[in-house]
LUMKEMAR-930317 format. One record per residue (C-alpha): residue in one letter; x, y negated, z. Coordinates in steps of 0.001 Angstrom, whole numbers. Layout:
<recs>
+-----+---------+---------+---------+
! res !      c1 !      c2 !      c3 !
+-----+---------+---------+---------+
!   a !       X !       Y !       Z !
...
+-----+---------+---------+---------+
</recs>
This chain:
<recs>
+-----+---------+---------+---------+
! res !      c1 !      c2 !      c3 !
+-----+---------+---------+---------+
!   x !  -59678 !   21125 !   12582 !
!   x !  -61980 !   20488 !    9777 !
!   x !  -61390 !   16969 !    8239 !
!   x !  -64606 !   14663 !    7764 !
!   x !  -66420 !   14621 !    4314 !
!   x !  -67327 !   11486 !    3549 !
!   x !  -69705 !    9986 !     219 !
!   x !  -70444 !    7397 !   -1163 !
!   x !  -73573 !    5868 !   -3146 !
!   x !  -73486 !    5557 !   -6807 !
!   x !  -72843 !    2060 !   -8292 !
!   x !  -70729 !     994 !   -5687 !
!   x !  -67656 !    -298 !   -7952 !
!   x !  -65195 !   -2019 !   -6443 !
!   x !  -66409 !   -1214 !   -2636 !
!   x !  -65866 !    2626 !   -3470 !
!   x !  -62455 !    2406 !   -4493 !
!   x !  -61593 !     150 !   -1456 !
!   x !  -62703 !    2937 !     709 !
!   x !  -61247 !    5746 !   -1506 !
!   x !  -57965 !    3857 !   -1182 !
!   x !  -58157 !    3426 !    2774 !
!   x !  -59256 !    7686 !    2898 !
!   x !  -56758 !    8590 !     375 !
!   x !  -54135 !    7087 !    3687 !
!   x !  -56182 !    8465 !    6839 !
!   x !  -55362 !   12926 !    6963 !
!   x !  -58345 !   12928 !    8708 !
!   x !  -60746 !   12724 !    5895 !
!   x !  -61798 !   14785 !    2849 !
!   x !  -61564 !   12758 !    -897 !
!   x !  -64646 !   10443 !   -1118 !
!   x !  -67513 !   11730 !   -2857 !
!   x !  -69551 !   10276 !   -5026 !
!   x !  -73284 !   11079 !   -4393 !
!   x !  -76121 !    9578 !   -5840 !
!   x !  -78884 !   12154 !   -3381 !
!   x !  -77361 !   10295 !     235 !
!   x !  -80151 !    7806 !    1786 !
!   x !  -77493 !    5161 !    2789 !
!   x !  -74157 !    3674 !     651 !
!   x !  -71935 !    5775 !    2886 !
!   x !  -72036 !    8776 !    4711 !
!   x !  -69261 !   11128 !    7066 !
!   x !  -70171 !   14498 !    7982 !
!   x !  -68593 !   17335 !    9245 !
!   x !  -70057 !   20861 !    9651 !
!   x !  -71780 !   21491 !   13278 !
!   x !  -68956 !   24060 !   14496 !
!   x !  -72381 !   25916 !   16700 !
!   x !  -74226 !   28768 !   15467 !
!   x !  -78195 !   29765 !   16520 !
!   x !  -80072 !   32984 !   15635 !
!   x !  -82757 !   33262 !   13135 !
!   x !  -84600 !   36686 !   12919 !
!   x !  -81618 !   38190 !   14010 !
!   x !  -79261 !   35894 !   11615 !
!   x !  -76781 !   33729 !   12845 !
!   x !  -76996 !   30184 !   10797 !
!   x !  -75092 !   26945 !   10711 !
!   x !  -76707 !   24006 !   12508 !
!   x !  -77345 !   21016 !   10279 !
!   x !  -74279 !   18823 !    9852 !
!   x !  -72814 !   16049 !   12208 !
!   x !  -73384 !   12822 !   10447 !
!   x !  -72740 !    9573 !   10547 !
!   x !  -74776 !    6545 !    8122 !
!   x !  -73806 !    3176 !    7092 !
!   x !  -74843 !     394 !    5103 !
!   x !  -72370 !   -1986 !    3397 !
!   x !  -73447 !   -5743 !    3171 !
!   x !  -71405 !   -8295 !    1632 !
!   x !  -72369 !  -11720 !    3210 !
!   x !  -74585 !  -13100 !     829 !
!   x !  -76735 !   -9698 !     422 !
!   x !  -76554 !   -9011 !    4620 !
!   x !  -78513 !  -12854 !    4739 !
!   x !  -81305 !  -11838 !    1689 !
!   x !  -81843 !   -8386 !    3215 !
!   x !  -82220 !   -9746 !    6931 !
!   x !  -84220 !  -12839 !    6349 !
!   x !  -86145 !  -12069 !    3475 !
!   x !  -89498 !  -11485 !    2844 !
!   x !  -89498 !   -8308 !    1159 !
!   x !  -87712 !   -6702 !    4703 !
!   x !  -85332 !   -4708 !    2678 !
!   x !  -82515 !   -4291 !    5432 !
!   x !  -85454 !   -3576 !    7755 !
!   x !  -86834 !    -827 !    5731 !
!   x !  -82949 !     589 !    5421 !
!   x !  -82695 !     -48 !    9627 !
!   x !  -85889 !    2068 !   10097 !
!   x !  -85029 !    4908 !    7629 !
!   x !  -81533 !    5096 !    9479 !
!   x !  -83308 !    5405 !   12446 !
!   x !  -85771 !    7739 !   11646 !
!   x !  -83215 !   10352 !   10684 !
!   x !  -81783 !   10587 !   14109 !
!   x !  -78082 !   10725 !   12929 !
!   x !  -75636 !    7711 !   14445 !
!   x !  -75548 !    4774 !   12073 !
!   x !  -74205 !     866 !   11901 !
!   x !  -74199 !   -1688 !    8968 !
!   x !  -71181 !   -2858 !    7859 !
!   x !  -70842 !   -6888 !    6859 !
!   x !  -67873 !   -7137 !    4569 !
!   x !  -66818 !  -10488 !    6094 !
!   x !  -66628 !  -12392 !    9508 !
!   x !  -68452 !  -14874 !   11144 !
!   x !  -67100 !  -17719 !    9010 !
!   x !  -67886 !  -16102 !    5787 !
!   x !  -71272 !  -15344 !    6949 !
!   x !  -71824 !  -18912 !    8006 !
!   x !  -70427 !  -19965 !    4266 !
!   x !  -72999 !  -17586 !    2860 !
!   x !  -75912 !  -19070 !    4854 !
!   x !  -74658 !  -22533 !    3903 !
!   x !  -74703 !  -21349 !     230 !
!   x !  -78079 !  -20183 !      90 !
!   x !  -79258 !  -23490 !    1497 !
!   x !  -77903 !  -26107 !      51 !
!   x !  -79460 !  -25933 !   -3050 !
!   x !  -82926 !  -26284 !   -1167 !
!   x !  -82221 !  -28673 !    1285 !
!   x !  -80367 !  -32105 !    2248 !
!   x !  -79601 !  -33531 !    5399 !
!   x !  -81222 !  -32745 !    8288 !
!   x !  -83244 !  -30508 !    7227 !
!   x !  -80882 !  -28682 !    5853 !
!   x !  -78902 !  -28438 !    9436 !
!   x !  -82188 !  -27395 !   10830 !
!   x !  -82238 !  -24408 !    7905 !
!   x !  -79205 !  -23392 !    8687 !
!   x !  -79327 !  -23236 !   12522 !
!   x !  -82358 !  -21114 !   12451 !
!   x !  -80775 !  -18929 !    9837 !
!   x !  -78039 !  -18565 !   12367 !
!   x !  -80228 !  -17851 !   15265 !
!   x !  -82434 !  -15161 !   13366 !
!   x !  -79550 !  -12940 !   12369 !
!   x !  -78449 !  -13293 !   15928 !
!   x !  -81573 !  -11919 !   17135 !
!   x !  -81675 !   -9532 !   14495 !
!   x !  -77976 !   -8367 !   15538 !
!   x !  -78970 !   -8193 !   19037 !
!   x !  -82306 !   -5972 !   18292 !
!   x !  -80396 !   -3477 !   15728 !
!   x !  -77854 !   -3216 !   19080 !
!   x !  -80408 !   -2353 !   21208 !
!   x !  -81816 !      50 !   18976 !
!   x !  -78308 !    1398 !   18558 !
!   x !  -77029 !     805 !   15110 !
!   x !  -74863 !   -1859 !   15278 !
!   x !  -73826 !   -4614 !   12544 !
!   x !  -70434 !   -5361 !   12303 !
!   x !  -68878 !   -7997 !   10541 !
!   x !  -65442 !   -6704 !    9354 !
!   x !  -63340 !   -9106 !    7076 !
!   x !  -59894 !   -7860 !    8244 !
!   x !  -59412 !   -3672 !    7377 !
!   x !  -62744 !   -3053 !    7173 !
!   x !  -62879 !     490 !    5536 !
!   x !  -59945 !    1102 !    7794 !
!   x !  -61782 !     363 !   10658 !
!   x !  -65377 !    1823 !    9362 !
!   x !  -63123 !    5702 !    8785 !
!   x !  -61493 !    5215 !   12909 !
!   x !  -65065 !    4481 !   13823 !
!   x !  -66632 !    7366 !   12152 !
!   x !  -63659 !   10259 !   13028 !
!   x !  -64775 !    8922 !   16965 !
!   x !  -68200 !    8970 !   16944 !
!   x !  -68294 !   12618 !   14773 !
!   x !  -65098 !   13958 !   17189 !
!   x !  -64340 !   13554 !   20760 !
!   x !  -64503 !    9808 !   21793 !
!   x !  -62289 !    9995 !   24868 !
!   x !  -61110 !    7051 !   26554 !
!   x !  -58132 !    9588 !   28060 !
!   x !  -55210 !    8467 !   25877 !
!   x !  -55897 !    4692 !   26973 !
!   x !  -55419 !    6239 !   31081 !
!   x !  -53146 !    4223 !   33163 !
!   x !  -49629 !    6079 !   32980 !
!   x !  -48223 !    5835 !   36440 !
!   x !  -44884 !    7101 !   37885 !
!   x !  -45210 !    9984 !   39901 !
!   x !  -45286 !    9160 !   43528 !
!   x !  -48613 !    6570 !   42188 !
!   x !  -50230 !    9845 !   40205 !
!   x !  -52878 !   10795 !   43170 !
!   x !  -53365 !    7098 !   44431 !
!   x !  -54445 !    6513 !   41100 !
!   x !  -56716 !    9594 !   40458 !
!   x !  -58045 !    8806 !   43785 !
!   x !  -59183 !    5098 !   42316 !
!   x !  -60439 !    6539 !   39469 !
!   x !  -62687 !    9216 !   41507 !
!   x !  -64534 !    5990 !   43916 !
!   x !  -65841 !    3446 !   41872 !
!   x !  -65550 !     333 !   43931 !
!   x !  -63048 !    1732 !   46072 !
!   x !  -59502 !     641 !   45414 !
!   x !  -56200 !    1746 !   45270 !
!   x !  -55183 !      64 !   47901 !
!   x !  -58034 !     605 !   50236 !
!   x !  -57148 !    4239 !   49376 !
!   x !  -53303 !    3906 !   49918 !
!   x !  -53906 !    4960 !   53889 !
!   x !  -56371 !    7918 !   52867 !
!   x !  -53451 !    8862 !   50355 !
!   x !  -50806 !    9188 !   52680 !
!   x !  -53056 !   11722 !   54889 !
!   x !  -54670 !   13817 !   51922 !
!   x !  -54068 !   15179 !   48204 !
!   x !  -56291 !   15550 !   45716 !
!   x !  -57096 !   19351 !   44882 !
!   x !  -59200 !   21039 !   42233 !
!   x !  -61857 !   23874 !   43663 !
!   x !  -64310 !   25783 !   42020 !
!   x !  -67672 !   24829 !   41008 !
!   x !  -69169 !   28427 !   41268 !
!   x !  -68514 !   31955 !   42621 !
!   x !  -66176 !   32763 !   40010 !
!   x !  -63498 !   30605 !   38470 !
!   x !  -61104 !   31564 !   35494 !
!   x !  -57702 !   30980 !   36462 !
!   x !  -55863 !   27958 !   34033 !
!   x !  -53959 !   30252 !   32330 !
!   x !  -57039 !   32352 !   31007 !
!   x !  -58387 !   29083 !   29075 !
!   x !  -57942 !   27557 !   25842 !
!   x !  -54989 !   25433 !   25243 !
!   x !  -53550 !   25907 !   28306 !
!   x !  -49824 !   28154 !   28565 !
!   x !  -47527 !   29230 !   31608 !
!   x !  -46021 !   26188 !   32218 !
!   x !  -49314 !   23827 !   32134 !
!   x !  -51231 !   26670 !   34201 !
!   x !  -48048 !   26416 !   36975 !
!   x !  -48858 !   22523 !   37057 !
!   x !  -52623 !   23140 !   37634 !
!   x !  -52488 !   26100 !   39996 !
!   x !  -50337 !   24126 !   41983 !
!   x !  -53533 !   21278 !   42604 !
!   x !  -55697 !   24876 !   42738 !
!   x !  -57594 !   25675 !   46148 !
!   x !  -59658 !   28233 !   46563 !
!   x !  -62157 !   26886 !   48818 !
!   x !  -66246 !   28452 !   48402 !
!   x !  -69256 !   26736 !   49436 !
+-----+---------+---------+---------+
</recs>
C-alpha cells in the first residue's frame, strides 16, 4: 500500500516539527515535506491508484488529497471575526478546489473562550464586555455550524492533535469502514445479528422467530457470478466459509 505524503507550509516553526514528530511514529505516512507552492498549511495526498486514456495513453488521475488549516486560538478568533475575512477567503479557496478539507484549532473550547476573553478585555469593562464576549461566542458558533454544513469542519484539538489530524486524514484518503467496530457475536447469534443489521428498524428480537425458520444466504446479483475463490484476497479456506452461505438462485 502506498503510504500518504503529507506537506507542510513554509514558516510553520514549531507546528511543523510537532507534526513531523507525530508522522515520524504513524508507518502510515511518508516524512513531512516542506512546501512553500501548497494553497493551505498542510496537505496529505496519495496517488489516485486509477488510470484513464488520453489519445491512446494511459495517465495517472490527479492525486487524492486532503487540506487543512491550522489555527491557534487567538489567530482562529482574528481570522473568523475579522473584518478583513481572512479565514473566509481560506474556507472558500478550500472549497473551490473540490478536495476534502477541515481547519484545525490547536486548543479546546476553554482555550478558545480564554482567547476571546483576551482579545476583549482590553476594549471593554463590565457588561459590555460580557455582551462582547457572548456574541463572539455565538458568531464562531454559527460560523462552525455553516463551515459543517458546507463540509469542512473546524475542530478544536488540544489533546493529540497532529495525532488525531494524521488518523483523520489516512480515513478520509483510504477506506473509512465502520467494519472493524461490528458487533462480535458468538456463533449461534452470527445470523440473528446479520439479520438486524439487514432491517433497519427491525430488531433482533423481533427477528429471533424468523431466525429459527430461515438462514441468511448470499445469491448472485447477475447472470454470472465469480466463485469466492476466483477473487482478490480471498484463499481455500475463506472461499469454503463463503460457498457454504452460496445459493445459486437466478431471477
Amino acid at each position: 500500500m502506498n503510504r500518504i505524503k503529507s506537506y507542510i507550509a513554509a514558516g510553520e516553526g514549531e507546528r511543523a516539527k510537532a507534526l513531523a514528530l507525530a508522522i515520524a511514529e504513524d508507518p502510515r505516512f511518508e516524512p513531512l515535506q516542506i512546501d512553500s507552492s501548497i494553497p493551505v498549511d498542510v496537505q496529505f495526498s496519495i496517488p489516485n491508484p486509477a488510470k484513464i486514456s488520453v489519445n491512446g495513453e494511459f495517465v495517472d488521475l490527479p492525486r487524492y488529497i486532503f487540506n487543512c488549516e491550522l489555527k491557534e486560538c487567538s489567530d482562529y478568533i482574528s481570522s473568523a471575526l475579522g473584518k478583513d475575512g481572512h479565514l473566509y477567503c481560506q474556507h472558500l479557496s478550500m472549497r473551490e478546489s473540490g478536495h476534502p478539507a477541515m481547519i484545525l484549532v490547536l486548543g479546546g473550547d476553554l482555550d478558545v473562550s480564554n482567547a476571546i476573553i483576551d482579545s476583549l478585555q482590553t476594549r471593554y469593562k463590565g457588561k459590555e464586555l460580557a455582551f462582547q464576549i457572548s456574541n463572539y461566542e455565538a458568531r464562531l458558533q454559527d460560523f462552525e455550524a455553516r463551515s459543517f454544513a458546507n463540509r469542512i469542519p473546524v475542530m478544536r484539538w488540544k489533546a493529540r492533535p497532529f495525532g488525531r489530524l494524521l488518523s483523520t486524514a489516512a480515513q478520509v484518503l483510504g477506506d473509512p469502514s465502520m467494519m472493524s467496530y461490528a458487533p462480535k457475536p458468538a456463533n449461534g447469534e452470527r445470523d440473528l445479528v446479520a439479520a438486524s443489521l439487514l432491517f433497519r428498524g427491525i430488531g433482533a428480537k423481533t427477528l429471533e422467530p424468523v431466525m429459527a425458520e430461515y438462514r441468511l444466504a448470499l445469491v448472485p446479483k447477475g447472470e454470472y457470478a465469480r466463485q469466492p475463490l476466483d477473487m482478490a484476497g480471498i484463499g481455500p479456506k475463506r472461499a469454503k466459509l463463503i460457498e457454504e452461505r452460496i445459493v445459486m438462485h437466478y431471477g
